[in-house]
Structures are given as structure tokens and as C-alpha cells.
N, C-alpha and C positions, 0 to 999 in steps of 0.2 A: 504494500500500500504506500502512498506515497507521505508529503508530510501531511502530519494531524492538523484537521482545520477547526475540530470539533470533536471533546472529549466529555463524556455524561457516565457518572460512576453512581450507580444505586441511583436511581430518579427514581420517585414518588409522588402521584397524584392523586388524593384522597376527597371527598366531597362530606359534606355534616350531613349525618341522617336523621330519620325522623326523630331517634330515640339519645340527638346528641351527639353519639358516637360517629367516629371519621370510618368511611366505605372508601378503600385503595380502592383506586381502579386503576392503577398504573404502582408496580409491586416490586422499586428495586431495578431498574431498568439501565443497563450499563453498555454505550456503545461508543463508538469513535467515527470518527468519518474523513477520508482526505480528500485530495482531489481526484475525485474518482465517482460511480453512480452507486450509489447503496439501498437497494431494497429492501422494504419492507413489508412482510404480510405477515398474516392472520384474515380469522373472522373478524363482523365484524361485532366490537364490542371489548377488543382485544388487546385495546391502548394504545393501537397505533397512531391516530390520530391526535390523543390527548398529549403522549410523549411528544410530538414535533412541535405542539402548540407550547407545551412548558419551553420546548427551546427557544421562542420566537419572543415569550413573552406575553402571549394572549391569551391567555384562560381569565375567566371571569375571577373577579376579587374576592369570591368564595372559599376558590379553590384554594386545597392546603398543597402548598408544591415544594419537597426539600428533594437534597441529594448531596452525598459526600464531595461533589466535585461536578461542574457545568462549566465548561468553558467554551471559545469561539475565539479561534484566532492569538488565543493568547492570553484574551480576557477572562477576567473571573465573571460570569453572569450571573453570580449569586451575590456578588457584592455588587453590580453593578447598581448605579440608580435608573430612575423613573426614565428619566430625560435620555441616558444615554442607552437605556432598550432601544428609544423611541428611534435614536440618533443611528444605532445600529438596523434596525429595520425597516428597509428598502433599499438604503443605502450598501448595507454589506451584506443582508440576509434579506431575503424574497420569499417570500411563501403563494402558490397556485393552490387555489381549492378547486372542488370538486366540477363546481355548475356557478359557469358566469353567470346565469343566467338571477344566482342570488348572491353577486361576487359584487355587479357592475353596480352602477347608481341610472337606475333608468332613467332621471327625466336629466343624464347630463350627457352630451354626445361625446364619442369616444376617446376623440382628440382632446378633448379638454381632460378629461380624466386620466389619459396617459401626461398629459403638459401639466397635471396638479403634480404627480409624481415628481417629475423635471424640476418643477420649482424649489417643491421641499429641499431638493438638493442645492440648489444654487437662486436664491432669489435676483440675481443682476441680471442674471440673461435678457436679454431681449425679446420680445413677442416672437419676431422674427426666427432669430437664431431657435428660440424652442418650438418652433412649428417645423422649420426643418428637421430636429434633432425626431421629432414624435415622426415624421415622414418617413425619415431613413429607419427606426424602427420598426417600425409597420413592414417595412420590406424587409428586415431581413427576419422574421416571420413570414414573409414568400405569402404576404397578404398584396394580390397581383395590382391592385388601385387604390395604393394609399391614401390620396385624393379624396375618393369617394367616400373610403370608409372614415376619415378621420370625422367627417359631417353626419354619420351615422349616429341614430342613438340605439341602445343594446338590443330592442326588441327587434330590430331591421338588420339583426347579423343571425346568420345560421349557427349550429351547435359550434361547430367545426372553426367558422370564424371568429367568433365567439370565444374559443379558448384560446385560439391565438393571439386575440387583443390581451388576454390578461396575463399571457405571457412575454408579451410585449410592455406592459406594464410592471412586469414586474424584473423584467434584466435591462431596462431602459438606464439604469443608474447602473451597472455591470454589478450586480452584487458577486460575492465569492463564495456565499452558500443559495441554492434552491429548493426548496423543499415543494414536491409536488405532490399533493394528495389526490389521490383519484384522478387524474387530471383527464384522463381517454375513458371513463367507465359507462360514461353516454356519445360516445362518438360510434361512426358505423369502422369498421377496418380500415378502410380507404385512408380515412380523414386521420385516423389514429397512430396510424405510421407516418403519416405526415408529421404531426403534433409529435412524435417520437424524433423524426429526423432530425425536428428542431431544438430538440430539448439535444442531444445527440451533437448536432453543430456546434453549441454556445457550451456546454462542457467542455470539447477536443478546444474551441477557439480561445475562449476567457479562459481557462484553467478552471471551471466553476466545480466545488462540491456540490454534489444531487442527494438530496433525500426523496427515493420514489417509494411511495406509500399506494398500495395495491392488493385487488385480493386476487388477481390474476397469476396463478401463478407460472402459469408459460410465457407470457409475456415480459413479467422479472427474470426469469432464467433466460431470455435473450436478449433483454436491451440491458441489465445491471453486471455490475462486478462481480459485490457481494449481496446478500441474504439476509435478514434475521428474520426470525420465524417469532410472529408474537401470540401467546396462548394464555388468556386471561387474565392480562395484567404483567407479563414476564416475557424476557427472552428464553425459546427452550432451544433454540437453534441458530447458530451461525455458518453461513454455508459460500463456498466459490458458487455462483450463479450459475457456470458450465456444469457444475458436478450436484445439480438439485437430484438428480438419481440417487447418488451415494446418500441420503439422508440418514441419521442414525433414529432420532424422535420418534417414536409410534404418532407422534399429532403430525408432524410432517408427513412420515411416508405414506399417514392415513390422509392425509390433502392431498398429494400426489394421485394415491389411487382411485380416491372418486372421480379425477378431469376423466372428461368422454374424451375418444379417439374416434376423429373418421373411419381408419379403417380397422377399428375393434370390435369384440364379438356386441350384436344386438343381445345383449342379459343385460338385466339392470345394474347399473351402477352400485357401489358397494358403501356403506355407511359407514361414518365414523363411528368406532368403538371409544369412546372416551375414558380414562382412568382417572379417580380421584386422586391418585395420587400428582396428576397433571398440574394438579392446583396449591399444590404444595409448595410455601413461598421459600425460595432459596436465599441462603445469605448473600 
């Protein structure tokens, strides 16, 4: 792996129940990331989402979120303050959710919402110069009429386009981590490999670290490096993305085995067997 952009040792995400007491939904959770595509899956419900959000900084003021160690670049994000999450997020760290479609701000057109991004970074630019900078973005997302779309508002872009703008929104400022959640899980094939080739480009181009959060798991074993396999609040699996076969997990190699195959036998698909002991929180 190459160097560490991003080091998280025992992460903990817990919410207040009814009865007072904190419910982990995220149990201890220790990974690294360099320059390079890191996948992650599980079901869902599995922490996958809530771990990338503690990294980011945005989980509701509810939430109770520790860990022996968060870093980003160098930085301690456990000590960091308010203002320099804030300072850090867009600018070096980026995060794509699932569906523009409740990502965007509908009634503002596209261009302006990529050009709010542009400003937070640098308030002097000129009108000018940031409508250029939001143009040449738009393209190289291989969005083919920058022009047109930039006068777009969200509900007048398809799925496919749609996610390109907000990935154009969000490397517009080059950050050096991306975290993409679900980002293809409503797109048709076509469009998805697209949206792959670009995520794809801007890693090889920028040097950027990827967090791809997914429950696909064919899809991570071909476009990722590495793997972690998340199983109710935990890591139970670190894996080379080429070598998703060799899994050791009975919860992995039982996800493995229920993907259909084209050209596998017509019998049903085979369920997961789950073991209590799956759930057993490890030091």
C-alpha cells in the first residue's frame, strides 16, 4: 500500500436508547487507507456508512463517536476543532452519497452549486474565472455540454448525469481523500462504468485516496484494491480485491455464495447461515 492518508484504530459509533443506554452501531472499527481504492461492504445496516461519516465529520450531535486514534493526512481529527473539520471538508476530503437526487438543492441550478463549492475555497476569484473553472469540471466528468448543463436545475438531469455533477462537485477543489457511498446503486450498467471510469481517472490523475462503500460485491473485486468486509458493526475481513475467492469469514464466503451467475445451475440460491458468535465484539 502506498503512504497512509488515513489511519482509524477502534472507531465507535453508538446512539442513546430508549432506556438511556448507548446502542454501538459501529463496534471498534480499525482501518487505514492510502493512495489507492478501498472497498467496503457488508449489508446493509453494517456501519458502513456511519464509519465514513464519523471520518468526515457529519453524524448528527447525538451521536456518541470515540476511537483510540482518527487521523487524515497527518492530522489528529479527534482533536481537531469545529472550524477546521469544516476547513478540511471539500477542500481535502469529499464525500459522494448515494442519490443526487437528495444530495442537490433543487431550486438552485447546477452551476451555481458546483461555483458555491469554488468559493468556499477561495472567495477572490472572479465570476468569470469561476465559471470557467465549474466548465472545465463539468468536462472532465465527460458531461459532453457543459454549457447547457451548468443552467440546469437537478430535476432536468438524468440519474447518470446526475451523479456526475456531484462528482464534479465534489473533486472540483482536488481533494486527496473521496469517499463514495453507493454512488452506481441506481444507475443502469452503461452509465455505471462510466461513473467508474471517472472515479478511476481522478485517482490514477490526482493521487486521490477512495473510500468505495458498496454492497456489490463483484463490482469491488474489480474496480478496488483492497476489501473490508463489515458484519454488524465490525471488521470481520480484510481482503486483496483480486483474491475475494480466497475469503477465510463464513459471513464473507456466505456473500460470495449467494451472487447468481449467468451461467450457473437454475436451483435456488443458497442463504446465509449466520452464527452468533459473528456478533461477538472483538478487542
Amino acid at each position: 500500500m502506498s503512504e497512509t492518508l488515513v489511519n482509524v484504530e477502534n472507531l465507535r459509533v453508538g446512539f442513546v436508547g430508549e432506556g438511556g443506554g448507548i446502542i454501538e452501531a459501529v463496534k471498534g472499527v480499525s482501518f487505514s487507507v492510502g493512495r489507492e481504492k478501498l472497498g467496503i461492504v457488508g449489508e446493509s445496516g453494517s456501519g458502513k456508512s456511519l464509519s465514513s461519516r464519523a471520518l468526515m465529520g457529519v453524524l448528527p450531535g447525538h451521536a456518541r463517536v470515540s476511537a483510540e486514534a482518527m487521523s487524515f493526512a497527518g492530522i489528529d481529527l479527534l482533536a481537531a476543532t469545529p472550524r477546521l473539520r469544516r476547513h478540511l471538508r471539500g477542500s481535502r476530503m469529499g464525500m459522494i452519497l448515494q442519490d443526487p437526487k437528495f444530495s442537490l438543492n433543487p431550486v438552485m441550478r447546477v452551476g451555481k452549486q458546483i461555483a458555491e463549492a469554488i468559493r468556499l475555497g477561495d472567495r477572490s476569484l472572479p465570476r468569470a474565472a469561476i465559471r470557467r473553472k465549474v466548465l472545465e469540471v463539468l468536462e472532465a466528468v465527460h458531461i459532453r455540454a457543459p454549457e447547457r448543463v451548468f443552467d440546469l436545475y437537478p430535476h432536468e438531469l438524468s440519474g447518470g448525469m446526475g451523479q456526475r455533477v456531484m462528482i464534479a462537485m465534489m473533486v472540483v477543489r482536488e481533494p486527496e481523500l473521496l469517499i463514495a457511498d453507493e454512488p452506481t446503486s441506481a444507475l443502469d450498467v452503461t452509465v455505471q462504468a462510466q461513473v467508474l471510469e471517472i472515479m478511476e481517472e481522478l485517482v490514477q490523475r490526482r493521487g486521490m485516496g477512495l473510500i468505495f462503500i458498496s454492497h456489490d460485491l463483484n463490482l469491488v473485486s474489480r474496480f478496488c484494491d483492497r476489501v473490508l468486509v463489515m458484519y454488524a458493526g465490525q471488521v470481520v475481513e480484510t481482503l486483496d480485491a483480486r483474491r475475494m475467492h480466497e475469503a477465510k469469514h463464513p459471513y464473507t464466503r456466505g456473500l460470495i455464495a449467494c451472487l447468481p451467475a449467468i451461467d450457473g445451475p437454475l436451483t435456488p440460491l443458497p442463504t446465509l447461515e449466520r452464527d452468533a458468535s459473528w456478533n461477538e465484539v472483538r478487542a
